[in-house]
Residue, then its C-alpha position, 0 to 999 in steps of 0.5 A: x748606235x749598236x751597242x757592239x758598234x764602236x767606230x772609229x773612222x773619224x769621217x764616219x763619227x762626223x757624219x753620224x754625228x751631222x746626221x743626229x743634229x738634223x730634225x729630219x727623221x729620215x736622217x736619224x735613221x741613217x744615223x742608225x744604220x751607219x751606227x751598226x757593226x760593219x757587216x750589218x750595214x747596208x751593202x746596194x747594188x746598182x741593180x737594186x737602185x734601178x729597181x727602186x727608183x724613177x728619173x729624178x729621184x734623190x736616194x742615201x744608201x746608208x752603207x755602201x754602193x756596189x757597182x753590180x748591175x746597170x743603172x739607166x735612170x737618172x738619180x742622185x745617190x747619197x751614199x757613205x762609200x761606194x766602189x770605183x765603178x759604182x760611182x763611174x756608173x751612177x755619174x753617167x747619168x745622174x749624180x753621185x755624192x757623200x751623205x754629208x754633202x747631201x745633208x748639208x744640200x737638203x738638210x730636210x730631207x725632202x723627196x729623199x728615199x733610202x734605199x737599203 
């Protein structure tokens, strides 16, 4: 966690918390992201999953989903916040969820990319 980062949101210490337990070393790095000051954390637009991704792939924003842009592809996105219209869009044709749930659908982390 970033030395000047002191969450606290319980649901985000929980999650962080989920995260370090994995062995997967793709969750330790979601782990650090959510564990940086507010601002640092990653803020994605759909535009940029669009970018980064193919039909059926699975990817954690660690941070938050804006819902700037068109989302055409079908993905499942991980994300610890997302705006209203982010999560309307990406359920249109994929499947939008909250990083823990993931974690506990797929605890190691197989064909899940971050994108950020």
């Amino acid at each position: 966690m970033d030395k000047k980062a002191n969450p606290t949101n319980p649901v985000l210490l929980e999650t962080i918390e989920l995260l370090k337990e994995q062995d997967a070393a793709l969750w330790s790095d979601v782990a650090e992201n959510l564990g940086k000051v507010n601002r640092q954390r990653p803020e994605v637009n759909l535009s940029d999953i669009e970018r980064n991704t193919e039909d059926g792939d699975t990817v954690v924003v660690p941070g938050k989903v804006l819902g700037s842009g068109r989302l055409s592809k079908e993905v499942t996105v991980a994300a610890f916040q997302a705006s209203n219209s982010a999560k309307k869009h990406i359920n249109e044709n994929g499947e939008f969820m909250f990083i823990q749930d993931l974690v506990e659908e797929n605890s190691e982390a197989e064909e899940v990319k971050i994108v950020k």
